[in-house]
C-alpha positions in Angstrom: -15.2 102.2 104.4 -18.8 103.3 103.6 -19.7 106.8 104.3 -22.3 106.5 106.8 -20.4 103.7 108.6 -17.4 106.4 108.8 -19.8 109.4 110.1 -21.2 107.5 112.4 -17.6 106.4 114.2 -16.5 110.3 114.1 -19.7 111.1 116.3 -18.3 112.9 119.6 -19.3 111.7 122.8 -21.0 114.7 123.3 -23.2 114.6 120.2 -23.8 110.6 121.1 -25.4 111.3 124.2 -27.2 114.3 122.4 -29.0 112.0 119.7 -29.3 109.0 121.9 -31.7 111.2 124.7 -33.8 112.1 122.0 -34.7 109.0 121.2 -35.3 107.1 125.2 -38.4 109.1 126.0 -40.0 107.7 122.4 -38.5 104.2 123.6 -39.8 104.3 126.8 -42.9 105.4 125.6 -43.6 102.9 122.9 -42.3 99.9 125.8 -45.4 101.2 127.6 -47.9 101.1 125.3 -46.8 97.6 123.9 -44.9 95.7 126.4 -43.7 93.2 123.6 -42.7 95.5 121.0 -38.8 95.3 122.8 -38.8 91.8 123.6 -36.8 89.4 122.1 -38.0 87.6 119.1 -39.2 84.1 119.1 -36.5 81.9 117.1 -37.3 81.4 113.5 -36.6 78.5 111.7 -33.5 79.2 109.3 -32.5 82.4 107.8 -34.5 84.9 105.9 -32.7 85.5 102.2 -32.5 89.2 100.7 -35.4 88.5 98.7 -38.5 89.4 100.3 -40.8 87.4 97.6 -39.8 85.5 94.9 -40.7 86.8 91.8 -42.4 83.1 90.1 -44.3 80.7 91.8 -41.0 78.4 92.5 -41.1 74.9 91.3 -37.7 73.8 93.1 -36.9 74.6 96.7 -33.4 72.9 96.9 -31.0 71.9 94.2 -28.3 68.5 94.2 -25.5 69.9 91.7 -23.5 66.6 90.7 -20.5 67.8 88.9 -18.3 65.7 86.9 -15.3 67.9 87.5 -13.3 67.2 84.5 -15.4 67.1 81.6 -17.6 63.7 80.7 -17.1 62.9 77.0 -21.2 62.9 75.5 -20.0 61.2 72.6 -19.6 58.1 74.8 -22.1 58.7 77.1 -25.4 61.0 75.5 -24.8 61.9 72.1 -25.6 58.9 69.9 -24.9 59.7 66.5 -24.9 56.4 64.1 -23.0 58.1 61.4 -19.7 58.6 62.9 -19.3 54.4 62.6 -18.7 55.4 58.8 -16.4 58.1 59.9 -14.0 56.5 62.0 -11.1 56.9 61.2 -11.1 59.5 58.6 -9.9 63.2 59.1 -12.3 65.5 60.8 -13.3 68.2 57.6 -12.1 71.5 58.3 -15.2 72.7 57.1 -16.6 71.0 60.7 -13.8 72.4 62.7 -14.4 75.9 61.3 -10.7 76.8 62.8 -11.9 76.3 66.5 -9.2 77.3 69.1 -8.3 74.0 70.6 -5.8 73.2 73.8 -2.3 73.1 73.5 -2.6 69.3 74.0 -3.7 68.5 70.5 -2.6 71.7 68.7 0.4 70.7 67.6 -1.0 67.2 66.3 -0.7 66.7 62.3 -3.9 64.8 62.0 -7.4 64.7 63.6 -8.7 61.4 62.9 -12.4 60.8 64.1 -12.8 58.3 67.0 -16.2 56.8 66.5 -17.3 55.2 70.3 -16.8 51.7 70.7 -19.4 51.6 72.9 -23.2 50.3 72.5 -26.3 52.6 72.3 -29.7 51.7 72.9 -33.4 53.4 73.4 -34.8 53.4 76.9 -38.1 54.0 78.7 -41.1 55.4 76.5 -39.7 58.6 75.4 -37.3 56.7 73.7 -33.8 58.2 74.9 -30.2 57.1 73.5 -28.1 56.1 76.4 -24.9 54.2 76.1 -24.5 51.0 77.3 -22.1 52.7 80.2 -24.9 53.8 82.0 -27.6 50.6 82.6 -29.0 52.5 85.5 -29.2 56.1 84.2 -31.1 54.4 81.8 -34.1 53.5 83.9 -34.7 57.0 84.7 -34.6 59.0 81.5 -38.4 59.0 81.9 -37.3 61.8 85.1 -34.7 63.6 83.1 -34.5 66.3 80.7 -31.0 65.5 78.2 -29.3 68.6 76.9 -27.4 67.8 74.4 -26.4 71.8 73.4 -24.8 73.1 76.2 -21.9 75.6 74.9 -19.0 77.4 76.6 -16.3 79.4 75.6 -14.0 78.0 77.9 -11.7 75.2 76.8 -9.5 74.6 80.1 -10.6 73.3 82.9 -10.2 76.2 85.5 -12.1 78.9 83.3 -14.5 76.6 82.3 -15.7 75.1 86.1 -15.2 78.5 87.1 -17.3 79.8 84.3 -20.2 76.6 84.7 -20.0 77.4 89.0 -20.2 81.2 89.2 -21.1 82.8 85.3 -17.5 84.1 84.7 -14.6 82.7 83.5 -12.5 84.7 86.1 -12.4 83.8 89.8 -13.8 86.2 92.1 -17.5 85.9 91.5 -19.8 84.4 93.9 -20.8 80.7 93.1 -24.6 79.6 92.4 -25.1 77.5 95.5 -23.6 81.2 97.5 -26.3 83.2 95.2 -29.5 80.8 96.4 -28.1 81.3 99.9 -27.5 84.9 99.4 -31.5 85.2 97.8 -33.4 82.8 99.2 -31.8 81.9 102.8 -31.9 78.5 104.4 -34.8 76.6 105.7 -32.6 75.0 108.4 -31.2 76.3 111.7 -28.7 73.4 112.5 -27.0 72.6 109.3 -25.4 75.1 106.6 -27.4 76.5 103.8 -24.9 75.2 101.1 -22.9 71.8 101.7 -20.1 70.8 99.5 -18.8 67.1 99.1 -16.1 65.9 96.9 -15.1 62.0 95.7 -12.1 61.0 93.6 -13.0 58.7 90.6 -11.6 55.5 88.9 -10.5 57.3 86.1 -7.5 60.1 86.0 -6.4 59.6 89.0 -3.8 63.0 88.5 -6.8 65.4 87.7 -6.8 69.0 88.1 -7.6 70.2 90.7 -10.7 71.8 92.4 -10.4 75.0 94.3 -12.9 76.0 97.0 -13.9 79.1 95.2 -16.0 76.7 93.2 -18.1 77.3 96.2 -17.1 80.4 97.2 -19.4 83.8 98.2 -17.1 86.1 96.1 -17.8 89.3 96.8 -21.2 88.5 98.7 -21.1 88.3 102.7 -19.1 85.1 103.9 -21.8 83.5 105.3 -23.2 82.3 101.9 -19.7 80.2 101.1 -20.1 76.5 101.0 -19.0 74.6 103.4 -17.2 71.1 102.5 -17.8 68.2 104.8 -15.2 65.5 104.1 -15.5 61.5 103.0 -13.4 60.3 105.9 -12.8 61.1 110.2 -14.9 64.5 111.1 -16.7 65.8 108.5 -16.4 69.3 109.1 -12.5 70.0 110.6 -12.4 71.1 113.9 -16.5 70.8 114.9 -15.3 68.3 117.2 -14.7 69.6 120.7 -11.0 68.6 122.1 -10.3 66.1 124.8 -11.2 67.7 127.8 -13.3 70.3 126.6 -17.6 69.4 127.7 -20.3 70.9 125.7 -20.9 73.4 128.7 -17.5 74.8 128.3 -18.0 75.2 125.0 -20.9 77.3 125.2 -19.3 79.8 128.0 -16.7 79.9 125.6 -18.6 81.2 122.4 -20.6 83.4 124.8 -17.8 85.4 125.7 -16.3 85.4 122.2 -19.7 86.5 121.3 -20.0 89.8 123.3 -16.4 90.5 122.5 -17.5 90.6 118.7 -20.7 92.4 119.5 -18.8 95.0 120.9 -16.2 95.0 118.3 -19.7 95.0 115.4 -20.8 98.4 117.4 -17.4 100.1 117.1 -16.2 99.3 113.6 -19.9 98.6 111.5 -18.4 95.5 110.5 -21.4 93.1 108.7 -18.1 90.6 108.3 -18.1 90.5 112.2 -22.1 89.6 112.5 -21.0 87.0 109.8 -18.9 85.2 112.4 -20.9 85.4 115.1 -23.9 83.6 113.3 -21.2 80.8 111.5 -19.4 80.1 115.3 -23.0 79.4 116.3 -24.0 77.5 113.2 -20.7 75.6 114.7 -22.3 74.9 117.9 -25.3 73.5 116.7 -23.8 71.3 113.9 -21.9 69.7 116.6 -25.2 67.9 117.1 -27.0 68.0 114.0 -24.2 66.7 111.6 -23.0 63.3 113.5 -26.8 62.4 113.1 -26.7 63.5 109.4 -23.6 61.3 108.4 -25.0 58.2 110.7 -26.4 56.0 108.6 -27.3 53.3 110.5 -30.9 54.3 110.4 -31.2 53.6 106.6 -32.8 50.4 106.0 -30.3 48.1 103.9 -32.5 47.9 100.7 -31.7 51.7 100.4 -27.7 51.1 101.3 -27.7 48.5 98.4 -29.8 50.5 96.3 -27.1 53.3 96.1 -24.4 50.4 96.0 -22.9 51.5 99.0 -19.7 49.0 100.6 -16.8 50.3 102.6 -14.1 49.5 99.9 -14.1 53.0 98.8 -13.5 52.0 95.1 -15.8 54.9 94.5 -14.1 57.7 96.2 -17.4 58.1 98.0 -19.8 59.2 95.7 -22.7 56.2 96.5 -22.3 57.5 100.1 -22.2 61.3 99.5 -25.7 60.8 97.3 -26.6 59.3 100.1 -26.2 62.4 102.3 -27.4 64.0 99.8 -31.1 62.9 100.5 -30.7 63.4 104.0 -29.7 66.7 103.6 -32.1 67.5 100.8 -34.6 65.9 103.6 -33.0 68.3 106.0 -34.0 71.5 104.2 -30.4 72.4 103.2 -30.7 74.7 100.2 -28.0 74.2 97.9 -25.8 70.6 97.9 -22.7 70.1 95.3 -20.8 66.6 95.1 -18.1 67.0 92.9 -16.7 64.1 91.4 -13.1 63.7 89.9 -11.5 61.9 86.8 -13.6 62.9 83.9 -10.4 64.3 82.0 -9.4 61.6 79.7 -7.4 62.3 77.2 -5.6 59.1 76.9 -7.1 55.6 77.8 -10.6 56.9 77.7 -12.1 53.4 77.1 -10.5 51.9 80.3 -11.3 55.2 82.6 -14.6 55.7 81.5 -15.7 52.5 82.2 -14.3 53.0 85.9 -16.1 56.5 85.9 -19.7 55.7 85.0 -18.9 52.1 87.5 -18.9 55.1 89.9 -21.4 57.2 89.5 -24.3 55.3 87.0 -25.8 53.5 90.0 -25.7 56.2 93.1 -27.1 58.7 90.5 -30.0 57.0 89.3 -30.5 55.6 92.8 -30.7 59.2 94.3 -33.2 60.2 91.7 -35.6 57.1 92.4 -35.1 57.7 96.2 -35.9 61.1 96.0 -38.6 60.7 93.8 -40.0 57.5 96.1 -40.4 60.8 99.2 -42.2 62.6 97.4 -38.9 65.2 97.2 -38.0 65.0 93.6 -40.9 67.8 92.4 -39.6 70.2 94.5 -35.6 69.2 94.6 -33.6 70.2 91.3 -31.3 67.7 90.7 -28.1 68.4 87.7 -25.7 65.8 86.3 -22.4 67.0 83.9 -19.2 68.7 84.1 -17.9 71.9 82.4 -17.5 70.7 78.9 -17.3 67.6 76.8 -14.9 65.9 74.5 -13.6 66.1 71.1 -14.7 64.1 68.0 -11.2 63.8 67.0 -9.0 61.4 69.0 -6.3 62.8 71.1 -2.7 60.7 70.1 -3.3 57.8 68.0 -6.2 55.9 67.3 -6.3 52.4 67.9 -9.2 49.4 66.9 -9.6 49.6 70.9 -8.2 52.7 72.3 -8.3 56.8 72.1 -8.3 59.8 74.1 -10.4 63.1 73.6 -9.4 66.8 74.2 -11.6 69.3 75.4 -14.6 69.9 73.7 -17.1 73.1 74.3 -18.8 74.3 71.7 -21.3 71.3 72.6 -21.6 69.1 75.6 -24.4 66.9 77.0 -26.2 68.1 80.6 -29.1 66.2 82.3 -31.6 67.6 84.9 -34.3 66.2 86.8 -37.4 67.5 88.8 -37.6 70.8 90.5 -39.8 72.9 87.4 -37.3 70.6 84.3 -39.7 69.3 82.1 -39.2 65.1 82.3 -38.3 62.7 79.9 -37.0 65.1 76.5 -34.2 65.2 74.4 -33.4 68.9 74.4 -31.0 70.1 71.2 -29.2 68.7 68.6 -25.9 68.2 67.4 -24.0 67.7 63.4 -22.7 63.7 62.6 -19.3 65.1 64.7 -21.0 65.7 67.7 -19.2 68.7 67.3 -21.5 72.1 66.2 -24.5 72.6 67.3 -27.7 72.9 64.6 -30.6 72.6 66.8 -31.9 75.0 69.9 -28.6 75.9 71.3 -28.0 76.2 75.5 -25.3 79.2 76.4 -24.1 78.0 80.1 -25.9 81.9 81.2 -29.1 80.4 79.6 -28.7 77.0 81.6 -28.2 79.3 84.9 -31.3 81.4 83.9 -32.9 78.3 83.7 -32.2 76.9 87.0 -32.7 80.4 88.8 -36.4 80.7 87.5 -37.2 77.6 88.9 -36.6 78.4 92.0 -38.6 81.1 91.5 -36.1 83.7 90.6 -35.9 86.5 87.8 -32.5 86.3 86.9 -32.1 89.7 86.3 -33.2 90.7 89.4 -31.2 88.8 91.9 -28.1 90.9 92.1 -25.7 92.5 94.8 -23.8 96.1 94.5 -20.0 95.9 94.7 -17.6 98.4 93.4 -20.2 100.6 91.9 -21.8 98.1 89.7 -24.6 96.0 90.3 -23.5 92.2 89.4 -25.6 89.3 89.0 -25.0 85.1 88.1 -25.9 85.9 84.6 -23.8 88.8 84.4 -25.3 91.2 81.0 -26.3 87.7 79.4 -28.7 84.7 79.9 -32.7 83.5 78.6 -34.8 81.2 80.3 -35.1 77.9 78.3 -38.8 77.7 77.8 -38.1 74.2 76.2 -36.5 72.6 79.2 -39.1 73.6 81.8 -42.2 71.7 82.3 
């Protein structure tokens, strides 16, 4: 317990009354002179964050975080690289490798044979971008996005890595960077959370890892800054619904109560944790109405439906829909909105998966970005595309005329942003004929966050919270802003 908190509970009743008399006179006093000065403030519209002014003008307000939880290969995808047609086949050099720690996947494998992508490249729009042939509709908007192509982690398993790409360490425990926004800047809505969380399963791996909801968690920050995840199918939040036989009224004299038994158990114990769950049970209350209107999409004109390639087989796991919500919520003012999407980890079959992957995602992606942009909400609404690493050069198992896998790949993988302050239609970085090293302007994952924090207006150095004596930040002791990604 905190020192102050601690004196102030061992005050004796006697000293309490003492202090407290001292101060009614001046109360009374100050009522008189300005009637309003006690009176209950008007509602504001969402909540204040701790920063009282940002320290840039902010190009982004909101960000849309699609994360392709499992590590997109950007040999297949981004990465064109001409030479490696020569190469298939033949043993990656060790002079390329440079003794690079790999999984224990491929460790034990006696060759590394290069697996040159079987798959089509081509230039699009006017500044000339390589996109593979797995991604038609990406490729209508690379005149929007800025391609990464150095992005570099020292992570090579899934679980550190996400961790690492979500919250800036490799360990769990750290707040995440939608619960960092929230904690700095606040929300700009009253009836829907600051930072929403969705999550679709792809056509590829269908036994992925994972994902844990501390990829969204607060860490060590206050509670109320966690994401919250709405679901694909039934409620979208668990147990907003009221049950049977419970009215709206009832409901409200309900949380009332609960609400002055908190206060009073706030004043005793000093508890912020308590305040925290007074303000989420009424952020409950309200998103009984707000989020059935959200999710209803009935209002959407079919053009947009079939634009994001919506239907109701669910071949997609739900990602067309959940960019969908995306924009609504983006429209809504909510601050900080992850969809996660599974079955990027493809270390056998990738042909056949990825095909099934980008089928997923190409189309909603680049529909979300045109949407956006058609409102007038893509200058000020950040939108990233990639997952936590890439994929190896070398093919994982044997190499076929048709077939491969990839390991884990981080000292280079391929990252795409759009609007919000990213400067539009570049290449950024480059890569050797492996795909595999980096030789051009490389992008540390801290240097990506950097990035992102300043344009939303934030100093990345300056945006941290005190806990256990030391002041912690996103970035932790690292990060630069990438002048070259930023328009």
């Amino acid at each position: 317990m905190h020192p102050l908190q601690e004196h102030h509970q061992l005050l004796t009743r006697r000293q309490l009354f003492s202090r407290a008399g001292t101060g009614i006179g001046a109360a009374a006093l100050a009522s008189l002179l300005n009637p309003e000065l006690l009176a209950a403030p008007s509602p504001a519209k969402g909540r204040a964050g701790v920063l009282s002014a940002l320290h840039f003008a902010p190009k982004a307000k909101r960000v849309i975080y699609l994360v392709m939880s499992g590590g997109p290969s950007h040999i297949d995808l981004f990465d064109y690289k001409p030479a490696l047609q020569k190469l298939n086949g033949t043993e990656l050099p060790a002079s390329i490798r440079m003794g690079q720690r790999i999984t224990g996947m491929t460790s034990g494998q006696k060759s590394f044979p290069c697996a040159a992508p079987i798959f089509k490249f081509a230039q699009h729009g006017q500044c000339g971008a390589w996109v593979s042939e797995l991604l038609p509709h990406t490729a209508t908007i690379v005149d929007d996005i800025a391609i990464c192509k150095t992005l570099n982690t020292e992570a090579i398993n899934h679980d550190p890595a996400i961790t690492f790409l979500q919250t800036g360490a490799q360990q769990p425990g750290r707040p995440s960077l939608g619960a960092w926004l929230s904690y700095g800047l606040g929300s700009d809505n009253d009836d829907l959370p600051c930072f929403i969380v969705m999550i679709s399963q792809g056509s590829g791996n269908k036994t992925d890892q994972p994902i844990f909801s501390r990829l969204w968690g607060s860490g060590f920050l206050p509670s109320e800054h966690q994401g919250v995840r709405f679901r694909s199918g039934g409620d979208p939040v668990l147990y907003l619904s009221n049950p049977p036989g419970v009215e709206a009224a009832s409901r409200r004299a309900m949380l009332d109560g609960v609400s002055q038994l908190n206060e009073l158990a706030a004043k005793e114990s000093l508890d912020p944790e308590i305040n925290t769950r007074i303000a989420q049970y009424e952020m409950a209350f309200r998103m009984q109405t707000s989020v059935p209107g959200l999710t209803d999409l009935s209002d959407e004109p079919q053009r947009i439906i079939d634009m994001y390639g919506i239907d109701d087989s669910g071949v997609d796991g739900g990602y067309a829909r959940n960019c969908l919500l995306a924009r609504r919520m983006a429209e809504r003012g909510v601050r900080f909105i992850q969809l996660m999407h599974r079955g990027w980890d493809q270390h056998g079959s990738l042909p056949a998966q990825i095909r099934g992957q980008c089928k997923d995602v190409d189309q909603p992606t680049a529909a979300l970005v045109k949407d956006l942009k058609e409102r007038g909400l893509l200058d000020d609404t950040l939108v990233i595309w990639g997952g936590e690493f890439g994929r190896t050069v070398y093919s994982q198992g044997a190499l076929t005329k048709d077939n491969y896998g990839r390991d884990h790949h981080g000292r280079c993988f391929t990252m795409w942003a759009a609007g919000g302050g990213f400067k539009p239609g570049i290449t950024y970085g480059e890569t050797d004929d492996y795909c595999y090293n980096i030789v051009q302007d490389p992008v540390p994952v801290h240097d990506w966050n950097a990035t992102i924090l300043r344009c939303l207006g934030i100093e990345h150095k300056r945006l941290t919270f005190r806990f256990q004596g030391r002041d912690f930040r996103l970035t932790d002791i690292h990060g630069n802003v990438v002048a070259g990604l930023m328009g």
